[in-house]
N, C-alpha and C positions, 0 to 999 in steps of 0.2 A: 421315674420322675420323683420329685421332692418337692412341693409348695408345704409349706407351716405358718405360725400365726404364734402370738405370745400371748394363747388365749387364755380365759381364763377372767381375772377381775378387771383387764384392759380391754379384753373381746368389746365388739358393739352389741347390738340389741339381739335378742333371738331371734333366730328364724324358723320358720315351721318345719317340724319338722318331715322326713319324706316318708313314703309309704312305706308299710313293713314288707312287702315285696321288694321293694327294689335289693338292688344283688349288692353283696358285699364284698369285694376283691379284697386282696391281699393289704394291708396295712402298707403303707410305705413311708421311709426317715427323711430328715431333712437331708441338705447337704453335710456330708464328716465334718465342715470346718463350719459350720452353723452356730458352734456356741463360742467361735473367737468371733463373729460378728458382733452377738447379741453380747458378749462380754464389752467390747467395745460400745455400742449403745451404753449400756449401764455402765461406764464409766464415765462417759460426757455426761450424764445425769448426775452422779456423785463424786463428781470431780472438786468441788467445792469445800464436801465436807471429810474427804480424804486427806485436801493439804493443811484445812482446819486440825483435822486430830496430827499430821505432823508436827503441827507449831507450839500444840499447847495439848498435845497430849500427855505430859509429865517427863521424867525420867528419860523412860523407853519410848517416847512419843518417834523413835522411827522403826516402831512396829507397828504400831496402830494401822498405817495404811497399806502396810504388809499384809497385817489378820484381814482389813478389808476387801484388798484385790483378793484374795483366799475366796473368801466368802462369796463373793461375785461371782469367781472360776468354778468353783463349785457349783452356782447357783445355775448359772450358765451351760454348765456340763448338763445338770440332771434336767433341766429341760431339753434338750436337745436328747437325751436319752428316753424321755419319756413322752415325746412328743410324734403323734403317728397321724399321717393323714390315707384316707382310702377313697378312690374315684370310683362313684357306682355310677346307674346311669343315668339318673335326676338330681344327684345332689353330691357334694362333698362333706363325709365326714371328717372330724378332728378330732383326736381323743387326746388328753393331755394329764398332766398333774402325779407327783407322787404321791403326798398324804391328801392332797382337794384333787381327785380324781373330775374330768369333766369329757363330757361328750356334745359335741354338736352338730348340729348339719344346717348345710348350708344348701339351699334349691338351688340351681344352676336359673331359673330366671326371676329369683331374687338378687342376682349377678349384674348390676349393672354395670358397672365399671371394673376394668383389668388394669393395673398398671403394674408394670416391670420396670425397675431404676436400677441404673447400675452406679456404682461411684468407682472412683480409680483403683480404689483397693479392691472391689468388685472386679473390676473387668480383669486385674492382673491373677484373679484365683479362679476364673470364667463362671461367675455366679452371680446370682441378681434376686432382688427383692421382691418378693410379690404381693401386693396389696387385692383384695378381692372387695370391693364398696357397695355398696346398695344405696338407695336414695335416702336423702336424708338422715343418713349415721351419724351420730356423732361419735364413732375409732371406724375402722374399718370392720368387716365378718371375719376377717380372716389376714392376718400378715405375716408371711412367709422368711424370714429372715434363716439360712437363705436359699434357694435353688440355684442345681446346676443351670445355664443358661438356655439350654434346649427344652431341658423338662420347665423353664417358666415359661417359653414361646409354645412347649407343648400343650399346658395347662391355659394357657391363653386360648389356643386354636376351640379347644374344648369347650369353652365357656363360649365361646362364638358358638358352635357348633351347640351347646346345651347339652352336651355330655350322649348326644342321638347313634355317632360314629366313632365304636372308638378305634377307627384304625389311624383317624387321624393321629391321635398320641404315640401310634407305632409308627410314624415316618411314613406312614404313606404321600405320595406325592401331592400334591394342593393346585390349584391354577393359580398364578401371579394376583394379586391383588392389584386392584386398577388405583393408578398414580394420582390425585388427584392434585397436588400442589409440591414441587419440590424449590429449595431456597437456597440459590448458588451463592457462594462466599462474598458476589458483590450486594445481594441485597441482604443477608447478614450485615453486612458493614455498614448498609444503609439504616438498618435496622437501629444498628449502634449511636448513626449519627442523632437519627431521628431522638430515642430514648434519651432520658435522663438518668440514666441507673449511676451514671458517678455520682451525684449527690448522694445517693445511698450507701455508693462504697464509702465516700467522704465522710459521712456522718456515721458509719458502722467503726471505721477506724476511729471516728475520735472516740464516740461510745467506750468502746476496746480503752484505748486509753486513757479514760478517765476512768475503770476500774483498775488497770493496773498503775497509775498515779496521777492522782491529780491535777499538781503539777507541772505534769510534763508539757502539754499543748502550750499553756502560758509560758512556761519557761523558752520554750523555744522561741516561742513570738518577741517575746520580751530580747532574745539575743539576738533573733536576725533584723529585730527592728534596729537597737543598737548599733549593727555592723553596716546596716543598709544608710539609717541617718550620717550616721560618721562618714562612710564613703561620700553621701553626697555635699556634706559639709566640707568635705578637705576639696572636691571640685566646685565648690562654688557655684550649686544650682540656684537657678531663676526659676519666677513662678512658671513660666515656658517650661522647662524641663520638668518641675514636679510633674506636671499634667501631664506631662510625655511619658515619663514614669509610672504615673498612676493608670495608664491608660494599658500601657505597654502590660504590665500587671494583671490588669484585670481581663486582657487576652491569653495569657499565660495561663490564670486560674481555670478558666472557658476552655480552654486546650485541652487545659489535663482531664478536668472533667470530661470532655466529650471522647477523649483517647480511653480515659477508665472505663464510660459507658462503649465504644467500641469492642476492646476485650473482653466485657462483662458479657456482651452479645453473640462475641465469638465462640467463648465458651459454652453459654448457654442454648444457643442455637445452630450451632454449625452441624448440617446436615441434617436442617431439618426435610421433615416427609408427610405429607398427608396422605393417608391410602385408606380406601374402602374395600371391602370384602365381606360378603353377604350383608350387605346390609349394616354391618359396622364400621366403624371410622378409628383410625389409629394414627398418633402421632408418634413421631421418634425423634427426638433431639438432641443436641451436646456433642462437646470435641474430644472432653477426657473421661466423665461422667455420663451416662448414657441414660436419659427417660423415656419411656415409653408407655402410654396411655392409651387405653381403647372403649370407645361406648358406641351402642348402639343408637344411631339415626332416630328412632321414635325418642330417645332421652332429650333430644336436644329441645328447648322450651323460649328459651328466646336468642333476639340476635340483636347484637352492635357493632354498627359500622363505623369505624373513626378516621380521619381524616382533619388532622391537626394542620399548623400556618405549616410546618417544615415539611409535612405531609405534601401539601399541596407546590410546594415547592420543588421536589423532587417526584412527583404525579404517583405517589402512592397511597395507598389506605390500607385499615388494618380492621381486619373481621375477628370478632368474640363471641363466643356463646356461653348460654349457661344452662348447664344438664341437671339432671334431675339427682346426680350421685356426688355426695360431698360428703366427707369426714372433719371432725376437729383436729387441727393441729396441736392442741394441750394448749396453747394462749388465749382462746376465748374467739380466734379466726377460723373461717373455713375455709378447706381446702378446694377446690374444683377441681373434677374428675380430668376434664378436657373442658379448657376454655379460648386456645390460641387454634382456630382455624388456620387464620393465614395471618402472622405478625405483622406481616409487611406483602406488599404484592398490588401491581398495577390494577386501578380501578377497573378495568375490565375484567382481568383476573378473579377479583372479588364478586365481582356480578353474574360471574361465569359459573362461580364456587356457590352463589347463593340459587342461583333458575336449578342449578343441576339437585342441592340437595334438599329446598324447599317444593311441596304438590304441583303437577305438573300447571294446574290451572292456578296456581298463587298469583303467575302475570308481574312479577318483580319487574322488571323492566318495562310494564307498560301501568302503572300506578299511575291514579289521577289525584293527581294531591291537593287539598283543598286549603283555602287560609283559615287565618285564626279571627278572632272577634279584632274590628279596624282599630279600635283603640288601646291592643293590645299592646301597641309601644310605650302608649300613655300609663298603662299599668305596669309594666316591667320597670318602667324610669320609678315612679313613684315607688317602687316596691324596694328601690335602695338607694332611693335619696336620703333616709334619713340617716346613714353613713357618715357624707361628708359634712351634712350639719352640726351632727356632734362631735367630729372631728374640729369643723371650727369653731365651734365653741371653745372648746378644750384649749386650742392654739391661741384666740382671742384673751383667754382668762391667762394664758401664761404669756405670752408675747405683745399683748394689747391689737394694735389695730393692721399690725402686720397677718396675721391669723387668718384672714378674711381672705386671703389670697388661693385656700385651701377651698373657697368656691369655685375656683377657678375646673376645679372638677366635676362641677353639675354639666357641663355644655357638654364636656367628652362622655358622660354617662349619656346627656340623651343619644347622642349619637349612637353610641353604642346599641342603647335598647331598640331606636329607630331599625336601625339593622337584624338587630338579631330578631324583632318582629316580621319585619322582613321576610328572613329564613326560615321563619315556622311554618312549617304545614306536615299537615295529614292525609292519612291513606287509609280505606279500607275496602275491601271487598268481600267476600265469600267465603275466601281462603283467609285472611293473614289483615291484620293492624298493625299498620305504621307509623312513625313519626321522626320528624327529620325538627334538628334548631339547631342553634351555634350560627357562628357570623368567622370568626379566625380559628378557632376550635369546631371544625363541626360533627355531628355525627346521626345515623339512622340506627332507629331503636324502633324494633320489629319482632311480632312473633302469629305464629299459628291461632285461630280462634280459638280451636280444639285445645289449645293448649293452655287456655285462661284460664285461671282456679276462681277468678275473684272481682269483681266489681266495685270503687267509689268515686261516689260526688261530692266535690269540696269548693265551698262557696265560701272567702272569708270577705271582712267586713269592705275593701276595695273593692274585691270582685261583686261583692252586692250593688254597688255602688254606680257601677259602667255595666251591671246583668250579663259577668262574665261566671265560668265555674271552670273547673277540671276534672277531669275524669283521668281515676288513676286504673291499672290496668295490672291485675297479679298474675303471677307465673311461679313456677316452680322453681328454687334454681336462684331465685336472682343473687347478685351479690350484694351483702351489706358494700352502703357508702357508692355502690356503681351509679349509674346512670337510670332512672326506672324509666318504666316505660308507662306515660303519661300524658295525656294531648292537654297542652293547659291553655289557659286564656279566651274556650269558647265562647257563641253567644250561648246566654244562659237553655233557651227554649233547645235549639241544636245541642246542647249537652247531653241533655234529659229527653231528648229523641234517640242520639245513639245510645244511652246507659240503655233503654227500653229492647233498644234493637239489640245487641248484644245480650242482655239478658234474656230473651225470648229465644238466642242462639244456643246458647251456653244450658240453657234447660231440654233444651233439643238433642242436644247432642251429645255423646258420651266424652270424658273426659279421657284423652290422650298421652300415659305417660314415655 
């Protein structure tokens, strides 16, 4: 086997380390072509400043990123020469460094999270990446750039396993992992339809080219406007045609985005798999590029259910969760270990997927869901009418008396909050807190009691007003910017009854990671 990591001043946090007992096997290397990977990484990092010394590095400036790729190959090689991992039977060491010598160990149930990626240059040299995470990280314990691709599935089995058998890493035979959700190529494609990820291809390409010229986007528009005007001018369009035109257009734009977000889908998710085995959960997905993700069932700390308008249109919904194991990606974002249970998959299917891996008494399916405080519509309107007000002011002070027409948006707002008061309600019982809202977008946001870190009551100067409050609700895990998990718009008294009741739970009971 071969797992590695670029540890060192990128390693994450330490971990404790294991007993001096425990046994020390024979050191083991990465994979031979380990340091054309990592060479490749640290060229998409200094790729910038290598065509920089091309341009204006003097004279000889087509040496500069000669000496540079040197220094990298180099750089590259003697890590991977001095980098030795050994599998004892509580814990992984790493030992690394030429002149900064370091040693670490990693506990097998400081282990939460295994992921294995392959990319296309991966799969064509049969080797794959292995990230090892623990809660809360910000890099990973340990990143393996790269292993052969049995020794990461080996070293995966193991960290299941906590290092107890090691014959599993010798090929001993295994029982089938039970299937829990697999995703045939039509709901892949439904998947596509649903998403919006062409907007992001859309905007990634222009990004892209406004670094490599500014000009270019305008310019082009600036020509096809040109070529398109002139054509309709030598035929003689009417205001009929424009519209026809303009319309026809903006089906066309709608196309391509939903054909880019299809591919985007195909690529990303084709064949995908959800599987359990002792008690762990493991995802695998991609068509050319291959991810694969595994954490353990107690990691999992909350859950969202979505079901968006196109959702309900085609009778699907889509389950997320958020575990206890996340790393920084270097931009200031965290990553989630496993967050796509089921992307896509009929509302039964999700229901099926939530009784099966939530406490048998949780009762998901038999929730008594309660309403919110009655004048909670009346608070939701209020809470973003001042929008369209200053909107028409704004239109009033430039336009004069036409502006006013931009009221015309209070009536659709009540409507709106009317509804989505409506759809609110709550759930809880013994096991597990819930909470369902949305009206066109909806979705349930749920987790274990056991799994609550945190407690608040928030009462601002409206909700003082109609003696509503909200009780927010923390967990481990969540995602910045997500959906929290929050009952709002109570009566005040019923807020401050259940903060009591949950608080008196949450001291009771030990916390769950």
């Amino acid at each position: 086997m071969t797992p590695s990591e670029p540890v060192g001043p990128d390693a994450g946090p330490q971990a404790d380390p294991v007993p001096a007992t425990s046994p020390a096997p024979n050191d083991r290397r990465l994979h031979p072509w380990s340091w054309l990977f990592v060479l490749l990484q640290q060229l998409r990092q200094f790729i910038v400043p290598l065509i920089a010394a091309f341009f204006v590095g003097g004279d000889r400036n087509e040496l500069w990123p000669l000496i540079g790729v040197a220094v990298l190959t180099l750089s590259s090689v003697m890590q991977y020469l001095t980098y030795r991992y050994a599998i004892g039977r509580d814990a992984i060491t790493i030992r690394s460094g030429w002149l900064h010598r370091q040693r670490r160990e990693i506990p097998f149930a400081r282990i939460h999270n295994v992921s294995v990626d392959q990319t296309v240059l991966h799969r064509l040299f049969g080797v794959a990446e292995v990230r090892l995470e623990s809660a809360g990280g910000q890099k990973p314990e340990a990143q393996m750039r790269v292993l052969r691709m049995d020794d990461a599935l080996a070293l995966e089995r193991l960290v299941r396993h906590r290092g107890a058998v090691e014959a599993t890493v010798e090929g001993v035979a295994e029982p089938a992992p039970d299937v829990l959700l697999e995703m045939p190529l039509g709901e892949v494609l439904r998947l596509g339809i649903i998403s919006n990820r062409g907007v992001l291809v859309l905007a990634t390409a222009y990004a892209a080219s406004m670094q490599f010229s500014p000009r270019l986007v305008g310019g082009l528009f600036e020509h096809w406007s040109r070529v398109v005007f002139g054509w309709t001018s030598e035929h003689h369009f009417g205001p009929m045609q424009y519209g026809l035109a303009a319309v026809t257009l903006a089906l066309a734009v709608l196309a391509l985005m939903r054909l880019l977000s299809i591919v985007l889908a195909v690529l990303q998710y084709a064949g995908f798999r959800l599987t359990e085995d002792q008690q762990r959960l493991t995802v695998e997905r991609g068509l050319l590029g291959r991810a694969r993700s595994s954490v353990s069932r107690r990691r999992l700390q909350a859950w969202t259910l979505h079901e968006g308008l196109l959702h309900r249109l085609l009778k699907r919904r889509s389950l997320h969760v958020d575990t206890a194991a996340s790393v920084s990606q270097g931009n200031g974002q965290q990553r989630r270990a496993l967050r796509e249970l089921a992307p896509i998959a009929t509302p039964d299917a999700c229901d099926a997927l939530i009784e099966h891996l939530l406490p048998p008494d949780a009762n998901w399916s038999g929730l008594d869901w309660l309403p919110m405080h009655p004048s909670s519509a009346l608070r939701i309107f209020l809470g973003g009418a001042w929008f369209p007000l200053v909107v028409t002011a704004a239109l009033c002070w430039q336009f004069g008396a036409y502006g006013l027409l931009a009221l015309l948006w209070l009536p659709w707002s009540a409507y709106l909050a009317h509804h989505h008061a409506k759809c609110a309600r709550y759930a809880i019982n013994d096991r597990i807190v819930a909470v369902r809202g949305g009206w066109w977008s909806r979705h349930w946001r749920f987790a274990e009691l056991d799994k609550l870190q945190a407690l608040r009551l928030s009462c601002g100067p409206l909700d003082r007003r109609w003696g509503m409050a909200t009780l927010w609700l923390d967990t481990a895990g969540a995602t910045p910017g997500g959906t929290p998990l929050r009952i709002p718009h109570l009566p005040e008294a019923e807020a401050r009854e259940l903060l009591d009741r949950l608080a008196r739970i949450l001291a009771a009971r030990k916390l769950r990671w």
